[in-house]
C-alpha positions as CSV (number, residue, x, y, z in Angstrom):
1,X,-13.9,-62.5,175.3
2,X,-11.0,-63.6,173.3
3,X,-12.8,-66.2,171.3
4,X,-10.1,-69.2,169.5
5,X,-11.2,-70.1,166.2
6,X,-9.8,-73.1,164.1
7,X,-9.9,-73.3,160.5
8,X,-10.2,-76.7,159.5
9,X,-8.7,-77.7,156.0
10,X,-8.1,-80.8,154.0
11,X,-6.8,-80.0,150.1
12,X,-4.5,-77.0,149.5
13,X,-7.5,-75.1,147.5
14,X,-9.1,-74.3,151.0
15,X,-6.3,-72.0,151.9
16,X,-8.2,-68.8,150.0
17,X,-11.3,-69.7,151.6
18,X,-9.7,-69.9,155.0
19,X,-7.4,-66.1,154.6
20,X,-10.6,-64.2,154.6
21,X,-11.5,-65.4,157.4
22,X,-8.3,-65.2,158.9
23,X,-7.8,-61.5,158.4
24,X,-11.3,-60.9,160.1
25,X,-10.6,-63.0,163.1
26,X,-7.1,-61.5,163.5
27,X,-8.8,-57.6,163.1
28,X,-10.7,-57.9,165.5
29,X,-7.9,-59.7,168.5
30,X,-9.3,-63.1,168.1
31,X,-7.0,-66.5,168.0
32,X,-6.8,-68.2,165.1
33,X,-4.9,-71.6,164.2
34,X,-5.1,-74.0,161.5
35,X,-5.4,-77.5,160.7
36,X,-4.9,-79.6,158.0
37,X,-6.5,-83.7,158.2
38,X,-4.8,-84.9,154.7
39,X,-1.0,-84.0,153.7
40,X,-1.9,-82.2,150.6
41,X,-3.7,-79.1,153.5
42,X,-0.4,-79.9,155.7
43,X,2.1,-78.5,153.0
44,X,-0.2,-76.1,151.8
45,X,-0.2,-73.8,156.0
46,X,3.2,-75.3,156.8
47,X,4.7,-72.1,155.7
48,X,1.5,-70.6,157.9
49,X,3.4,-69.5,161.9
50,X,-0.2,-70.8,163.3
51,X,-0.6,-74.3,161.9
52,X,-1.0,-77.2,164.3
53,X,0.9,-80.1,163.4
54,X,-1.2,-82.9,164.9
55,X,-4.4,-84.2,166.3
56,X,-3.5,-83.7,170.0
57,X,-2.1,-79.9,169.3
58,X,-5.9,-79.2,168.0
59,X,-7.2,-81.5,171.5
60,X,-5.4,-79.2,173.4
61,X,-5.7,-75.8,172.0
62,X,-9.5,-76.6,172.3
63,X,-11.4,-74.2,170.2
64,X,-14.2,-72.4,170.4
65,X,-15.4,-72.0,166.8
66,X,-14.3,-74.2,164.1
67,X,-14.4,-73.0,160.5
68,X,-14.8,-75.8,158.2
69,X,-13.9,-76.1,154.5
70,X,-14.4,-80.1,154.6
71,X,-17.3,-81.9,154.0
72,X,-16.2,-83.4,157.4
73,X,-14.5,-82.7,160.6
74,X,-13.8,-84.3,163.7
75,X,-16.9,-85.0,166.2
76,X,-14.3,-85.3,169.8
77,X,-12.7,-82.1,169.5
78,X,-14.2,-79.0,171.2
79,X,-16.0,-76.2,169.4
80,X,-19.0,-75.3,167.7
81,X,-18.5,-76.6,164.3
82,X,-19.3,-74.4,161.5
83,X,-19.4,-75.4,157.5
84,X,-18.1,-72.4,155.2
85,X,-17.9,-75.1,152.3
86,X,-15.1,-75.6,149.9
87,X,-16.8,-74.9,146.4
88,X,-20.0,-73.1,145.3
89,X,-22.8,-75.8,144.2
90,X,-21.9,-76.6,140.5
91,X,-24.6,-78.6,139.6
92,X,-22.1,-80.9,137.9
93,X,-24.7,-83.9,138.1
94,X,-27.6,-84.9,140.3
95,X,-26.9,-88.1,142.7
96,X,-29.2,-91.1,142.5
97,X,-31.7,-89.4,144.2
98,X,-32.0,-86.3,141.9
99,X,-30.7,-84.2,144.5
100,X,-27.1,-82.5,144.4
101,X,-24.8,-83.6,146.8
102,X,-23.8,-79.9,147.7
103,X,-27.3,-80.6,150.1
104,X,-26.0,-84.0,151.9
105,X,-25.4,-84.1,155.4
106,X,-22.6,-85.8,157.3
107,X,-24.1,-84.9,160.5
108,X,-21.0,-83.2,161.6
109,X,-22.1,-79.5,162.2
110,X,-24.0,-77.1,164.0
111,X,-24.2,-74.4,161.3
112,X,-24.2,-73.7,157.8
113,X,-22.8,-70.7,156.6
114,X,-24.8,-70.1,153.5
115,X,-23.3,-68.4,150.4
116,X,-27.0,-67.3,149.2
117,X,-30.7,-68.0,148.7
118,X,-30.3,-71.3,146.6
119,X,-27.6,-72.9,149.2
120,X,-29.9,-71.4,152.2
121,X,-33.2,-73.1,150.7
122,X,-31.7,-76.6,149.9
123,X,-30.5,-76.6,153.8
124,X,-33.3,-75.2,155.4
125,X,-35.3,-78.1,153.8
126,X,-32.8,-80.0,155.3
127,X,-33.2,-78.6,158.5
128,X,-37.1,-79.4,159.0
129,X,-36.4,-82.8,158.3
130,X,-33.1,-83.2,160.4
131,X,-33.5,-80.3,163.7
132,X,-29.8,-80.5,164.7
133,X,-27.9,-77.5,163.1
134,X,-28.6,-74.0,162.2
135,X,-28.8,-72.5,159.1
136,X,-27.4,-69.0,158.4
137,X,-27.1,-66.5,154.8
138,X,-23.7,-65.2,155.2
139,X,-22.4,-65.2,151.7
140,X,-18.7,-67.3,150.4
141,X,-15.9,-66.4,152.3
142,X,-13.7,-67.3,149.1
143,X,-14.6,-64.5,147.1
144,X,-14.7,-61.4,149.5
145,X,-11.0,-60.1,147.8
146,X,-12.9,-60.2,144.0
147,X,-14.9,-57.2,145.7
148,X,-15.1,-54.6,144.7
149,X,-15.2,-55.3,140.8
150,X,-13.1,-53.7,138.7
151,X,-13.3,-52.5,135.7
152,X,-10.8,-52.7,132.8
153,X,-10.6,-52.6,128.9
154,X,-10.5,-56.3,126.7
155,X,-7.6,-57.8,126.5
156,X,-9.4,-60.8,124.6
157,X,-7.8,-63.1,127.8
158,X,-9.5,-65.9,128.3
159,X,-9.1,-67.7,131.5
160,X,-9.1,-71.5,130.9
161,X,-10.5,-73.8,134.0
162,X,-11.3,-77.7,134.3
163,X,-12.6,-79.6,137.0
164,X,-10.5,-83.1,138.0
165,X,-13.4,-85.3,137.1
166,X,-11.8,-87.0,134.3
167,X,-16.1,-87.9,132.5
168,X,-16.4,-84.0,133.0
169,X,-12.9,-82.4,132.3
170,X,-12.1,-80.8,129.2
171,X,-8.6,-81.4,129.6
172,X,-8.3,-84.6,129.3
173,X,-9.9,-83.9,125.6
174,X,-7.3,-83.8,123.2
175,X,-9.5,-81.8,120.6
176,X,-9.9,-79.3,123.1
177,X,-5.8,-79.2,123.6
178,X,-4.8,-79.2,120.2
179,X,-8.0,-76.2,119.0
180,X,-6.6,-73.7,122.0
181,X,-2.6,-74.9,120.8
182,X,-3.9,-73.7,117.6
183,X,-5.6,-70.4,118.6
184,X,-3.0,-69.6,120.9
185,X,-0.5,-69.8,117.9
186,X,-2.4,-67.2,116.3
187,X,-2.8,-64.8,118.8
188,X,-6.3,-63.8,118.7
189,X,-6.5,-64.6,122.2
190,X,-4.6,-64.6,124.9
191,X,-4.8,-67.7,127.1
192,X,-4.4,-68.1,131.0
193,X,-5.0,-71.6,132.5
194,X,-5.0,-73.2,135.5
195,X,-6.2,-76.9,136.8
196,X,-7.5,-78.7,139.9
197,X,-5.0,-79.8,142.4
198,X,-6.2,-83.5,142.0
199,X,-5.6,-83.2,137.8
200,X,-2.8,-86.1,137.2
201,X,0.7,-84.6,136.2
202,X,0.6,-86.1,132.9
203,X,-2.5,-83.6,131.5
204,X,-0.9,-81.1,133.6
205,X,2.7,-81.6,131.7
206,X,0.5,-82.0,128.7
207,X,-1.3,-78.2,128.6
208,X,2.5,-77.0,130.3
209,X,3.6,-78.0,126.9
210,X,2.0,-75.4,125.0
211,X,3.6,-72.4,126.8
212,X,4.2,-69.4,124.4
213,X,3.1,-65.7,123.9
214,X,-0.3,-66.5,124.3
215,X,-0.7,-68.9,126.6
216,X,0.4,-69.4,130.1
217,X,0.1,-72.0,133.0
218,X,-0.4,-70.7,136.5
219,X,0.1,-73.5,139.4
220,X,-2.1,-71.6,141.8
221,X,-5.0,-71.8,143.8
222,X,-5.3,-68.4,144.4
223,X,-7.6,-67.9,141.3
224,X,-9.4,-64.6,141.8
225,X,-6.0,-62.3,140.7
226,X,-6.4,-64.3,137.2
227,X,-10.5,-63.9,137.5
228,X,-9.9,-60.6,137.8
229,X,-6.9,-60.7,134.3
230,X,-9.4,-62.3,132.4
231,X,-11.9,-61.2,130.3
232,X,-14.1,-64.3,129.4
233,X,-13.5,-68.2,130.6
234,X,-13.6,-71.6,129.1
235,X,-14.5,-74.2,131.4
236,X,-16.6,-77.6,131.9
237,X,-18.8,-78.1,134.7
238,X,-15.8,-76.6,137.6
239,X,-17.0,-74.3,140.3
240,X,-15.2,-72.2,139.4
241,X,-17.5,-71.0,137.1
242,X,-19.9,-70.1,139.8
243,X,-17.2,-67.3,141.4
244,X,-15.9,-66.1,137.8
245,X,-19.8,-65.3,136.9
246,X,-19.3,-62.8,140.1
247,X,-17.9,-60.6,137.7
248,X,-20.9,-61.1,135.5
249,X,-18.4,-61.8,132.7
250,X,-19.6,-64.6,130.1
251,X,-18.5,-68.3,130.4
252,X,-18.1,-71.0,127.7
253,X,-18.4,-74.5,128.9
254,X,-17.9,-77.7,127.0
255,X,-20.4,-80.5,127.4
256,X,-21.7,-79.4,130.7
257,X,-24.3,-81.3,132.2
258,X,-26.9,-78.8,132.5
259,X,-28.1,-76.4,129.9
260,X,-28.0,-73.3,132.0
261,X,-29.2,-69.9,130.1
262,X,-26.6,-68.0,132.3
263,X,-23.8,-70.0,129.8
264,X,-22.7,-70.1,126.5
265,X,-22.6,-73.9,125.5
266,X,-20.2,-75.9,123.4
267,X,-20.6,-79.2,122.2
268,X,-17.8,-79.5,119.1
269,X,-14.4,-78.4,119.6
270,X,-14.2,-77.1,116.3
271,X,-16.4,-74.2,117.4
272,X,-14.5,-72.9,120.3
273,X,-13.3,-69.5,118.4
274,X,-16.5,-68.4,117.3
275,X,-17.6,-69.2,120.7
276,X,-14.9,-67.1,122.4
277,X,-15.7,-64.3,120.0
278,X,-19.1,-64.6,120.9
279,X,-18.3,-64.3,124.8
280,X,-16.5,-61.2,124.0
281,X,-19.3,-59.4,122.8
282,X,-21.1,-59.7,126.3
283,X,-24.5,-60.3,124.5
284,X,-26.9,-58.3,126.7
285,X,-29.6,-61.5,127.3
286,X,-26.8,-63.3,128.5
287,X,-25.3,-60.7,131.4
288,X,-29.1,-60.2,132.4
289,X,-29.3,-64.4,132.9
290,X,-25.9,-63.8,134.6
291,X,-27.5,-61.1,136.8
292,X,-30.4,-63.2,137.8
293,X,-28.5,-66.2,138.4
294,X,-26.6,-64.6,140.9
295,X,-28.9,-63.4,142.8
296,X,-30.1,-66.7,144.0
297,X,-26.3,-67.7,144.5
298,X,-24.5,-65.1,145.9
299,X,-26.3,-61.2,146.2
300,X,-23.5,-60.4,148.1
301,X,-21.3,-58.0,146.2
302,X,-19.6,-55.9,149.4
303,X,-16.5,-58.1,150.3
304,X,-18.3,-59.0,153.6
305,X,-19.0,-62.4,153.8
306,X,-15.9,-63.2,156.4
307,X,-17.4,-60.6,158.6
308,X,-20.8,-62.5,158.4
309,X,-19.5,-65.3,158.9
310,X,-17.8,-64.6,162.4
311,X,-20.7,-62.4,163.4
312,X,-22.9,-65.4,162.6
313,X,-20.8,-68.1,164.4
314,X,-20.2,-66.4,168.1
315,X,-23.9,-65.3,168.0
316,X,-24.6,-69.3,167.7
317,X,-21.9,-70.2,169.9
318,X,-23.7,-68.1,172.4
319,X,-27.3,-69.0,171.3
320,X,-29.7,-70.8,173.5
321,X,-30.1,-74.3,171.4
322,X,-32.8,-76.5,173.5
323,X,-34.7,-76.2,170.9
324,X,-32.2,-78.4,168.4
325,X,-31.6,-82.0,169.0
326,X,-28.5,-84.1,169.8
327,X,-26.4,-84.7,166.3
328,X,-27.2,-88.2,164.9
329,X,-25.3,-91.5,166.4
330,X,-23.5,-91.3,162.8
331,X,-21.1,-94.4,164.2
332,X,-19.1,-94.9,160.1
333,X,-18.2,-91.5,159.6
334,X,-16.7,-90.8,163.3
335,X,-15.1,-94.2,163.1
336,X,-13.8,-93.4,159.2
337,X,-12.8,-89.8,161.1
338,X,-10.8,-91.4,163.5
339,X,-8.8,-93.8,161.1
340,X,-7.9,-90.7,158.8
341,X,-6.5,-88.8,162.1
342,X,-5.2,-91.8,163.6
343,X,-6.8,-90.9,167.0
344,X,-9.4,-93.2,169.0
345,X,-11.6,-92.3,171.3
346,X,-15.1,-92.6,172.7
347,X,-15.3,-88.7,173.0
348,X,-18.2,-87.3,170.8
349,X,-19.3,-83.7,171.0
350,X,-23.2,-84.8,170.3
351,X,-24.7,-81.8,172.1
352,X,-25.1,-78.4,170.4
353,X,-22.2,-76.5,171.0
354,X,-22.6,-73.8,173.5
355,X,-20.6,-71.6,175.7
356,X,-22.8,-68.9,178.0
357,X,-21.5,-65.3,177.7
């Protein structure tokens, strides 16, 4: 059966998350499109030769599978709709109800590709309590080209990362800027950075600004060629901490919400070398925290996810589901759907997906 997949995209930082996946469909003769629901995704696969352009394109190309890197994704078009997620779970804060939002549902899909046992627990709880989806341990598309880790001498580069959240981000601290100017002056270390795609242009100008021998900018979302440069990284509370500790390579964070063991902490700006320096050293209590964090996030170290993830989705597109129930009425979120894309209609895909072999 020549199965069509779509991978369904809204922000330009889905697009590394979605190639994986790509590649795997494509190996094995599958079709494969894409689709972006926002225009920051539509300039990111314009230069792509199968990106749909509109609503109706995806309406009539009528997929089988669709691969999701959205929170949502649209309830009237065909397919069994699958969540790959767009980030790791940070833990950057807990909502109102002590819970992270990483575990809320939209009551859009009928399976969750898990990246490991921590994601896999938080929605099979979900699961009792809501019976309309599937849940699945297929590892993080994302990271399968970090595998498998190299190794390499120290270069002292540390790879600088902030999330967009401007209570969280530590570059919007100017004690922060002006201690890594500083450093990078000196040459002790040598500096990679790169920011979220939502950061304003006036912080990103603002760290552009310090360019020299030392220190270099890289507008990219395609952030595991400088995981792999770097030796250490300084962040805040980003995700991307969660796919750099893949390495099981140290991270320093500033004033991150949660005092994990797995990280090295820093509350004063002033202490950022010795912190660095620390990091360096790979202190052997902290690469065993690393070890055991990452077995409950991600014990997948094979590059193999994306194949996990396809084998996972046809097998549920082919499932027998009568045991799941209908996906909830959910009226705001279709409606809020439907004004994003611009498209009405009284078409809702409420059954579990299914097509019989």
């Amino acid at each position: 059966m020549n199965y069509k997949f779509l991978i369904y995209i809204s922000y330009s930082y889905a697009l590394p998350i979605g190639i994986p996946l790509e590649k795997e469909i494509l190996k094995r003769g599958y079709t494969v499109k894409w689709f972006a629901d926002i225009e920051d995704g539509k300039k990111a696969i314009q230069a792509k030769n199968n990106a749909l352009q509109t609503i109706n394109d995806v309406l009539d190309y009528k997929p089988d599978i669709v691969l999701t890197a959205t929170d949502s994704v649209p309830d009237f078009i065909t397919g069994l709709k699958v969540q790959v997620f767009h980030g790791f779970n940070a833990q950057k804060r807990p909502s109102k109800k002590n819970a992270f939002s990483h575990f809320r549902l939209r009551g859009f899909f009928d399976l969750y590709c898990t990246q490991g046992p921590s994601t896999t627990k938080g929605f099979k709880a979900q699961q009792t309590k809501h019976p309309y989806f599937e849940v699945i341990e297929t590892g993080w598309s994302k990271v399968d080209p970090l595998f498998p880790i190299e190794k390499k001498e120290k270069t002292n580069t540390v790879m600088i990362a902030s999330t967009f959240t401007e209570s969280l981000s530590l570059a919007y601290n100017d004690d922060i800027y002006q201690e890594v100017k500083r450093l990078s002056n000196q040459g002790v270390f040598n500096f990679i950075m790169v920011l979220h795609p939502k950061m304003p242009e006036a912080i990103v100008s603002k760290w552009k600004s310090i360019s020299n021998d030392n220190f270099k900018f890289h507008n990219t979302t395609d952030l595991i060629p400088l995981y792999k440069q770097a030796d250490i990284m300084f962040a805040d509370t980003t995700s991307a901490i969660q796919e750099f500790l893949l390495q099981k390579k140290p991270v320093v964070t500033f004033k991150h919400t949660f005092k994990h063991d797995y990280l090295i902490h820093l509350e004063n700006p002033y202490d950022l070398e010795n912190s660095l320096k620390k990091a360096l050293l790979y202190p052997e209590q902290l690469i065993k925290n690393i070890t055991q964090f990452l077995n409950d996030l991600h014990p997948y170290f094979d590059g193999k996810s994306s194949k996990r993830i396809i084998d996972a989705s046809i097998m549920q597109l082919h499932k027998d589901k009568s045991e799941l129930n209908n996906k909830p009425l959910n009226l705001v979120r279709k409606y809020k759907m439907r004004k994003r894309l611009n498209h009405f209609t009284f078409k809702s895909y409420n059954k579990p997906f299914t097509i019989t072999k």
